[in-house]
N, C-alpha and C positions, 0 to 999 in steps of 0.2 A: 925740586920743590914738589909737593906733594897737592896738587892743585886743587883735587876736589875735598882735601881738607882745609885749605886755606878758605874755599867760596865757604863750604859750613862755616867754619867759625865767625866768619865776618857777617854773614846772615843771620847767622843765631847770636849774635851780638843782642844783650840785653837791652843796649840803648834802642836799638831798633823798634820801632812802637807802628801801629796799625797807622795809618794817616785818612782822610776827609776821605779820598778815592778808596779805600777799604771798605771802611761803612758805606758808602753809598751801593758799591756793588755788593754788600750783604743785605742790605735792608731790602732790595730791587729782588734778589734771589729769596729772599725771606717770605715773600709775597705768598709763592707758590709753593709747590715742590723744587728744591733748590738746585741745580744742574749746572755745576761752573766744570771749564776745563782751566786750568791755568797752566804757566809754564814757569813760576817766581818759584822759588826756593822756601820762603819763608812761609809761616801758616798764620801769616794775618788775617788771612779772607777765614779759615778755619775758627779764628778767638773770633771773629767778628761776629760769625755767623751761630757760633755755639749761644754768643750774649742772647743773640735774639731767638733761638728756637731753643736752648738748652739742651744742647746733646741733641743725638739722637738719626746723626744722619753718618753716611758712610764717607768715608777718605781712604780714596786709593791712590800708593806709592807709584813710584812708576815702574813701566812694565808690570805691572799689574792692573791690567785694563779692565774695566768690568766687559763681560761677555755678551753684556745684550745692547739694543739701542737706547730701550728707554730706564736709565741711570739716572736715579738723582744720588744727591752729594755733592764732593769733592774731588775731581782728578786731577795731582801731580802730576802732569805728562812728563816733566823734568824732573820729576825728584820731589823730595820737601825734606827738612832739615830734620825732622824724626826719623829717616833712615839714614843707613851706614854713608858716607860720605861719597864709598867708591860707589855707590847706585845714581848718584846724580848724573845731569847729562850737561857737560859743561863743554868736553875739548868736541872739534871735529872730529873723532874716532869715535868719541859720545854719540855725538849726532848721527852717525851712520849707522852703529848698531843698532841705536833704538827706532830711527825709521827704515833700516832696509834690510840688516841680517837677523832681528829679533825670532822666534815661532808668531809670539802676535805683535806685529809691529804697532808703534805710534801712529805711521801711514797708514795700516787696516781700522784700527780702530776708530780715526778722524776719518777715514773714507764712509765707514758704515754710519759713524754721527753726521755730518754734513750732508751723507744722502735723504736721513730722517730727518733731521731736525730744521729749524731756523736756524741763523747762527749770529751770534755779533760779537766783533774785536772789540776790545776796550781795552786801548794802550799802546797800541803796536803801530810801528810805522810803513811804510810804503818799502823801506829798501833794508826793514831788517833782516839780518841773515836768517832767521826763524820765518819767516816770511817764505824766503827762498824756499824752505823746508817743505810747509806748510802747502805752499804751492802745486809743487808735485804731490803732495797728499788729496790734493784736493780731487774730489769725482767731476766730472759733468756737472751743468748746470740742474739739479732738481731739485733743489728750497734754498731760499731767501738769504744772505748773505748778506750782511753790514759789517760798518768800521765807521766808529765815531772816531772825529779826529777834528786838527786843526782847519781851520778854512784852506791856509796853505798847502798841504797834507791834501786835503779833498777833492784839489785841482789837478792832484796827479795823474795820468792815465792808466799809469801799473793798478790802480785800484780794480779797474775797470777790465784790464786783461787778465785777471785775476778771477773775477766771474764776482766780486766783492760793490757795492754800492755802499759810497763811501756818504756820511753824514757830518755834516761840518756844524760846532757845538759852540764856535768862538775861541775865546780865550782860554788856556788851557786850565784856569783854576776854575773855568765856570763848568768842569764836568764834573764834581762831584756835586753840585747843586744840581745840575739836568738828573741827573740818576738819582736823586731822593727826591727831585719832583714826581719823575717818572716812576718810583715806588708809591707814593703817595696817590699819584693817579691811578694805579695798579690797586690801590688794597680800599680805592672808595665802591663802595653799596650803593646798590641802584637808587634807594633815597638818596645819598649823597652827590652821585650827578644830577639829580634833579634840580636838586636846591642849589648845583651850581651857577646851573643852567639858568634857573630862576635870577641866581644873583646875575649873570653876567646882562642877562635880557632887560636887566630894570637899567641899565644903561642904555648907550645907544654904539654904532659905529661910527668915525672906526675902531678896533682894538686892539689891547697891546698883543702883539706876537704871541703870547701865551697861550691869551683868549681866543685869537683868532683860531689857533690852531688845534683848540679844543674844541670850540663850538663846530669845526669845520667837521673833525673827526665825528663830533655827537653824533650832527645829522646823516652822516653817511652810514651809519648805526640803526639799522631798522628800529631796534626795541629802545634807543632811546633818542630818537627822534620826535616821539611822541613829546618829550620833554622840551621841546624846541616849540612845538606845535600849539601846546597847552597855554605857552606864558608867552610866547611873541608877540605882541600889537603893534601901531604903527607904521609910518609908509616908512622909514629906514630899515625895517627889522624883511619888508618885502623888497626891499632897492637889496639888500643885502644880501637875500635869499633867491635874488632875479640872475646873479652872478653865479648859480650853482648850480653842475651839468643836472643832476637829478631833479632838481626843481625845474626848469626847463624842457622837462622831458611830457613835465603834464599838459605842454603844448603842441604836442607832437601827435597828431593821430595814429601814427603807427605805434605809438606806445604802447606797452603791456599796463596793465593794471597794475600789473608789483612792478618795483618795491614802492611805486609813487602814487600809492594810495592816501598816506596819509598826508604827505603833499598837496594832491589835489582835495582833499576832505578838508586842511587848514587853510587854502586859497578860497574852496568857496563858503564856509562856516565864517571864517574866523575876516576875511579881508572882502573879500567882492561881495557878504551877503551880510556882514560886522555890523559892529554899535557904533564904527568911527567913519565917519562920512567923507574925508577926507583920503581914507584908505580906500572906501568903497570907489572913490572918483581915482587914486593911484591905481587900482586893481584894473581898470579898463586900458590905463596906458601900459601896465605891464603885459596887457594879454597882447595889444597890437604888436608892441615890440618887439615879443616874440614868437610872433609869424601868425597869430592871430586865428590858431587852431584849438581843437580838443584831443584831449585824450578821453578813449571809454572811462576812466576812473573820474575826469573833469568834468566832463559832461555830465554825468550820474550824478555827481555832489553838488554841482550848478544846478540841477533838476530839482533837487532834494530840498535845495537850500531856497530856491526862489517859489517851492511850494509853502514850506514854513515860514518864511519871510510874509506871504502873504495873510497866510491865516494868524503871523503872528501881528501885523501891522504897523504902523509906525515908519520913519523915514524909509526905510531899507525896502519898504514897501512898493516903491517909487523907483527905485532900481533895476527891479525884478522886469519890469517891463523893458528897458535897455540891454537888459542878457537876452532876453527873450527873442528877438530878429536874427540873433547869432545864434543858441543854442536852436531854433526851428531851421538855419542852415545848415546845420552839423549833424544832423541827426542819425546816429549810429543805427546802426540794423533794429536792434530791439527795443529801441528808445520810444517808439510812436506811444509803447502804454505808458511811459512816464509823464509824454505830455498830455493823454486823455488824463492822468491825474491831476497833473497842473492844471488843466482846461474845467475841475472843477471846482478848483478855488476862487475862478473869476467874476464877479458879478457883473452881468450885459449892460448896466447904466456905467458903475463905477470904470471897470475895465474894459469898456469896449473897443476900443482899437487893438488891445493883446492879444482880447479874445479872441477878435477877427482874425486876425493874425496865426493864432493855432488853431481856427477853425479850417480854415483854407490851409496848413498844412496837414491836416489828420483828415478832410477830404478829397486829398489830392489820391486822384485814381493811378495803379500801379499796371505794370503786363506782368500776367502771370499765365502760366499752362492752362489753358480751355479746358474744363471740366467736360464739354462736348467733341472734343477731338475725336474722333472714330479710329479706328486700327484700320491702318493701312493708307492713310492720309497724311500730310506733312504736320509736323508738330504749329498748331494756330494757337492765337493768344486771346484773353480777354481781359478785359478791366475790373480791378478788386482795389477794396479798400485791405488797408493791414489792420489783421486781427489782434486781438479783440475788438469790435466796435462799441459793445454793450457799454462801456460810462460813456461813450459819447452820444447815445441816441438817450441815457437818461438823462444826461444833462441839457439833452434839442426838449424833449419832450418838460423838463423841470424848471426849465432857466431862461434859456432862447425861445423858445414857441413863444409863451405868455407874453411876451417881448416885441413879438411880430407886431401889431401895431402900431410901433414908432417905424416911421416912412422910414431917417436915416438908416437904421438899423435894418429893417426888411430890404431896403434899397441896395446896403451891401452884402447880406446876407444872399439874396438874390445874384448878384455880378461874381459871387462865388461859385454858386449853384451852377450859374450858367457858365462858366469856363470850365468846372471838372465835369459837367454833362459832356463838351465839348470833345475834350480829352478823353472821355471812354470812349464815346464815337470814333475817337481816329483810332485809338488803340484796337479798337475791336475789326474797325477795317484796316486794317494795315495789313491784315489774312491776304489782302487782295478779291475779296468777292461777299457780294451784297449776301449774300446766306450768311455769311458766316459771321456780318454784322449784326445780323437779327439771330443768330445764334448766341451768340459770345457777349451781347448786351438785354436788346428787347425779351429775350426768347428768357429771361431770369425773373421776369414779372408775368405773370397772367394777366392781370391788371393793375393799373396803376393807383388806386384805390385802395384801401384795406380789404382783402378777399384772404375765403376760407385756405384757398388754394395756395397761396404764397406763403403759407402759417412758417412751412422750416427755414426759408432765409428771411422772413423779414427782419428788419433791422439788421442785415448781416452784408458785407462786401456793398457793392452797388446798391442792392437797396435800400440798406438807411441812405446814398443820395437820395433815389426816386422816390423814399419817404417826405425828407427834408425838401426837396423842391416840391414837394406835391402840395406839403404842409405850408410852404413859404406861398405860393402860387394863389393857393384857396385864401393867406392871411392879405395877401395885394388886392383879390378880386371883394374881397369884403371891404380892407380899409382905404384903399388906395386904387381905385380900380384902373386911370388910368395908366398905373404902373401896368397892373397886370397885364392890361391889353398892348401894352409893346411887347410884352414876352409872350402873351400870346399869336401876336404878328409873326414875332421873329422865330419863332421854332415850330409856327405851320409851315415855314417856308423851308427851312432845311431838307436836307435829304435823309435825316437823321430818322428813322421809326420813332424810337423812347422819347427825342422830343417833341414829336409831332403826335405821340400817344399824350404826353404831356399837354399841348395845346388845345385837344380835343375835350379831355379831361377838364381843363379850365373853363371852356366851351358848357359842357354841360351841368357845370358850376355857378356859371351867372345869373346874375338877380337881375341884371340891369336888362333885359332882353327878353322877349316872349318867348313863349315856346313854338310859334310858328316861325321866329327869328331862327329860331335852335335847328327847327328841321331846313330854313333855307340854306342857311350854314351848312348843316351835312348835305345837299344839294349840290351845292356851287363850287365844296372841295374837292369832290372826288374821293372822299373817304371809302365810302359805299365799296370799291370795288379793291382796297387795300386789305389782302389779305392780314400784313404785319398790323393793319389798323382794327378789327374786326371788331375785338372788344369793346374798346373806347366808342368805337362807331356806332353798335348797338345800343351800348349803354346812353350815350347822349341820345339816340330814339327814346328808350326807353322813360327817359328824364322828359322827354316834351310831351310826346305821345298823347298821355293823358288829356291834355291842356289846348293840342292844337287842333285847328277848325277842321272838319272832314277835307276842303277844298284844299287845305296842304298838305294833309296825307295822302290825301289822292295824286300830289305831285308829287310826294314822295316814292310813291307804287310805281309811278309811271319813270320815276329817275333810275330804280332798283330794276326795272326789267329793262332798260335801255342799256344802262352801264352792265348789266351782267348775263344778257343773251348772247348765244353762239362765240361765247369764249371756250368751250370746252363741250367736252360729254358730260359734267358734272353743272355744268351753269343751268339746268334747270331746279337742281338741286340746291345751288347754293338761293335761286329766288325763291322757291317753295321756303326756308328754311327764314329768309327776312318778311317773307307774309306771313307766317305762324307769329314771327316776334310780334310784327306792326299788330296782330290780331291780338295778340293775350296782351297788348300795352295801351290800348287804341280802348276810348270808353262808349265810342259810337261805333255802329255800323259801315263801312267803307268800301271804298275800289280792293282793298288786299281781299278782304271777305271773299269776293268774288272773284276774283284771280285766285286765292290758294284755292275754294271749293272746283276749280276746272282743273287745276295740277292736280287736286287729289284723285279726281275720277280717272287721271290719266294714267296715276301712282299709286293705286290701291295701298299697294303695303307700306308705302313712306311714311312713318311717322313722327311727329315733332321731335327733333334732337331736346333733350333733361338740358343741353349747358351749349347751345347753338352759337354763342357770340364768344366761345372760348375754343382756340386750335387745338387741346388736351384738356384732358382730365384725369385726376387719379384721388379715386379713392377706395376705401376700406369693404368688406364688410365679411359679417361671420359666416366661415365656411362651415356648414356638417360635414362632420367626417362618417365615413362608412359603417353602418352599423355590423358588427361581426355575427350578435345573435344574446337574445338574454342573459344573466348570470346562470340563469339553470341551466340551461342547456349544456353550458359549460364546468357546469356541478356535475351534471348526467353524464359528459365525456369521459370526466377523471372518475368517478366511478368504476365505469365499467372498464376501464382502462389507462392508468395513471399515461403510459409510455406512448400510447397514441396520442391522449392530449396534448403532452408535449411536442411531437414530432407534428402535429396539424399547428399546434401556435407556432414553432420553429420554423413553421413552411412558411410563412406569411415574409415577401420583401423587405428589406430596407430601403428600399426604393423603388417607387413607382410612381403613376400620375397620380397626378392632386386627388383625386375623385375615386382611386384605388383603396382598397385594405394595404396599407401596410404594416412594420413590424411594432411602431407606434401604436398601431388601434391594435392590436394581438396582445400587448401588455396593458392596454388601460381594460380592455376586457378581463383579462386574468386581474386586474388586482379589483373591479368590480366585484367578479366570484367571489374572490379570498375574503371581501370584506363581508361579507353573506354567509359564505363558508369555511370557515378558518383554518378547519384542519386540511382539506385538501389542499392546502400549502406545504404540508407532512408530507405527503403524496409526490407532489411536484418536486421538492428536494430530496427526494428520495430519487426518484428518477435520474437529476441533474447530477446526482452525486455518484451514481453508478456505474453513470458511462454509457448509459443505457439510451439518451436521448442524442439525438441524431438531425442536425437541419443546416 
């Protein structure tokens, strides 16, 4: 019998008709570019596939393999009934030829597809002899491998040592339905998932297996997860989405910002910052539950959304302040300017506890590298605010200042102040040594006052504090005085300089006290003789001075030469220097008068220090530079000699003392000339250009 004519004829039997499983693997292939391998005899899948594209695609017989990986078409691996009969590959000597003794086997050619391509069975079972074939054709595991099949079929293990992931579909009439689902999922437009997505969302969960497993696929879909994002509301649509690794990840601090941006952008928009109050109270239990952290991308969008939330008002308004204890604990590196932005949507009556709340954390002092550390010293720390400060001192100065008046408010404003004073002090001593305290804090103020001298940091790191406590301090001693006097108490008694520069300050701020009070005060502290205190010290003189009776300035002379005799070689210096103050601030005649006119007879050349209550000073002013000699003269040089002028201006430094000619004043000279005499600019480039000039 003549075998591989009997399979033709029986195959090419006219009764023979394409069946459901045809079409569906045509319409699926129809999608794209069409790339089937088959091994069936017949060219059902061929009529199926011609209805739906109309010609136009290639069918290759067998042993005629196309030569490259990426083939679209049709490969007969076995045959097909439009060639000669003896070409099919039916008996076992079939099989052998075409996968082992061929030039280009069946094996080579499924080896080079299986390495490039995905691949999926559709039909085949666990223990077909083709199988067995197939097997050894198979490369190494390197792209994706399916086999849709029976459940029973699915449970096999041969799937699995096969290198195959096997997909169970049900019953067997329901794969030609799965494979025109799955074409129809295949040939939908990104408008058309949306408006899926739309329909399935205007339900709720759970849903049918279909659903489920589209919406699951959507979201794991960057570019149309957006479509999930847009039409989701509801606490089921977030119970729903609480169950899913990637949504969960926006609670994860170590998280990246991709892919679960838009995740956390629909968590805090659409749920925790929403129109549904309901959601907005689910949104709090979904965050505990899952671990009750941020991601950089959740935080931001929480940031974003409880700024808008506020300015836009209304329930969600009322929320914002419940994130807000949590997002001030989480606070990622870069985040402090997000909440000086938030910090200015809050009004001090309406929002005052938030306020407080981000004001104590955007004042909380940090350790950073000592601007003062010297080379060759251990690396020291000092205390800084995180930069930017500027919207927070406009918002002290626009919002909260005017506000100082209300006690509660100044009272906690205050108990802020005074804990992050506290904390710079430890930070700045933690160096292990009192210089380096008054280095690394006090030494950042000249005075604690508004002064010329502080103009480039103020309002910047530390001192916008020492502004705000100075400004809060002055707002207690006006409205509240006994307030102020317990923090006056309590930071003359510290060991701290800046707060005890601070109590001094406050000191020569009060109304409620004379000005003889002022000078027994400086008296009785010991200020006088506190280098780190100097300024303040003088300045509260300066503040009484005027006003107090001779009899207490004269106890003042008498305290300043006790406290500050035979402390050094310079302690006659430093009393000549507080009798000049007490004289140019003192409106009668006194005991310093006469004390400094006996230092001065002693110290002919001593003169009053310009800035005596200040340990530095720096300023500006205009240097003359060196005159080199008129424009003529230098008219007269190129004259008589173009190549000398040049070689005399050549001569002139690029460096020298401040006070020197150098190569600077040699060219503003010359272009003086030029601009007087413009042709001996002719001159001078004539020189330059010759090779002639020399320096």
């Amino acid at each position: 019998m003549d075998v591989h004519q009997r399979v033709k004829t029986i195959v090419s039997s006219s009764e023979s008709k394409p069946n459901a499983l045809h079409n569906a693997i045509a319409e699926l292939a129809a999608v794209k570019q069409p790339r089937i391998v088959t091994t069936n005899y017949d060219r059902h899948l061929s009529a199926c596939l011609g209805e739906r594209l109309g010609g136009g695609f290639e069918e290759y017989p067998s042993l005629a393999f196309p030569q490259r990986e990426g083939f679209t078409g049709i490969v007969y691996l076995h045959g097909s009934v439009k060639e000669p009969a003896e070409h099919l590959v039916v008996t076992d000597v079939d099989f052998g030829r075409a996968y082992l003794e061929t030039p280009w086997t069946a094996a080579q050619f499924l080896s080079r597809v299986f390495r490039s391509s995905t691949v999926l069975f559709v039909g085949y079972s666990h223990d077909d002899t083709l199988m067995e074939y197939l097997a050894r054709a198979l490369p190494a595991d390197e792209t994706d491998r399916f086999a849709l099949c029976s459940q029973k079929e699915a449970e096999n293990e041969r799937w699995q040592q096969r290198g195959i992931k096997p997909i169970s579909y049900g019953a067997p009439q329901a794969l030609p339905e799965l494979l025109g689902k799955w074409a129809e999922r295949a040939r939908m437009g990104i408008l058309d998932h949306r408006q899926r997505v739309k329909t399935i969302l205007q339900g709720a969960p759970p849903l049918s297996r279909e659903d489920e497993s589209y919406l699951q696929e959507t979201v794991r879909t960057p570019e149309r997860l957006r479509f999930f994002t847009e039409s989701a509301r509801g606490a089921e649509w977030l119970r729903w989405a609480k169950e899913l690794p990637d949504f969960r990840r926006i609670f994860d601090p170590r998280a990246d910002l991709q892919p679960n941006g838009l995740w956390a952008q629909w968590f805090a928009d659409r749920v925790a910052m929403g129109d549904n109050p309901e959601l907005r109270q689910e949104a709090f239990s979904v965050f505990f539950s899952l671990g009750g952290g941020f991601s950089p991308s959740l935080w931001n969008g929480l940031a974003i959304s409880c700024g808008n939330s506020l300015k836009n008002g209304g329930d969600a308004a009322r929320d914002v302040k419940k994130w807000l204890p949590l997002l001030v604990r989480h606070v990622p590196l870069d985040g402090n300017q997000r909440l000086e932005w938030l910090l200015s949507d809050y009004d001090p009556e309406r929002d005052r506890h938030a306020m407080l709340l981000l004001l104590d954390k955007l004042l909380e002092p940090q350790a950073v590298h000592s601007r003062y550390a010297r080379f060759g010293k251990e690396t020291s720390l000092e205390p800084s605010l995180c930069e930017p400060t500027w919207d927070i001192w406009n918002y002290w100065k626009s919002s909260l200042f005017p506000n100082l008046p209300d006690q509660a408010l100044a009272s906690s404003v205050a108990a802020i102040l005074d804990r992050h004073l506290h904390t710079a002090h430890l930070i700045a001593a933690s160096n292990g040594d009192a210089d380096e305290e008054w280095e690394g804090l006090s030494y950042v103020r000249s005075a604690i006052e508004n002064h010329e001298q502080d103009e480039p940091s103020r309002h910047k790191g530390i001192g916008l504090l020492i502004d705000a406590a100075r400004d809060t301090l002055e707002a207690l001693l006006e409205h509240h005085p006994k307030l102020a006097q317990h923090y006056l108490r309590s930071w003359e008694k510290t060991q701290m300089p800046l707060l005890q520069r601070l109590s001094i300050h406050g000191w020569a701020e009060r109304r409620d006290i004379t000005a003889d009070e002022k000078i027994a005060k400086l008296c009785r502290s010991g200020w006088v003789s506190a280098t780190f205190l100097r300024h303040e010290a003088m300045r509260l003189a300066a503040v009484a001075l005027p006003e107090a009776s001779p009899e207490t300035i004269d106890h003042l002379v008498k305290h300043i030469e006790a406290e500050l005799q035979d402390e050094d070689e310079f302690s006659e210096l430093r009393i000549y220097e507080w009798l000049a103050w007490i004289v140019e601030h003192s409106s009668t005649e006194t005991a310093a008068d006469r004390m400094l006119s006996a230092i001065q007879k002693r110290n002919p050349e001593w003169q009053p220090s310009d800035h005596p209550d200040l340990l530095s000073w720096s300023g500006s002013a205009p240097v003359e530079r060196p005159n080199l000699g008129r424009p003529e003269e230098l008219h007269q040089m190129i004259e008589k000699s173009p190549a000398e002028a040049v070689k005399h201006l050549l001569g002139f430094p690029r460096n020298a003392e401040w006070d020197e000619p150098r190569w600077w004043d040699a060219l503003r000279w010359l272009q003086s000339t030029l601009e007087l005499y413009p042709a001996d600019g002719i001159d001078i480039i004539d020189v330059l250009t010759s090779g002639h000039a020399h320096g």
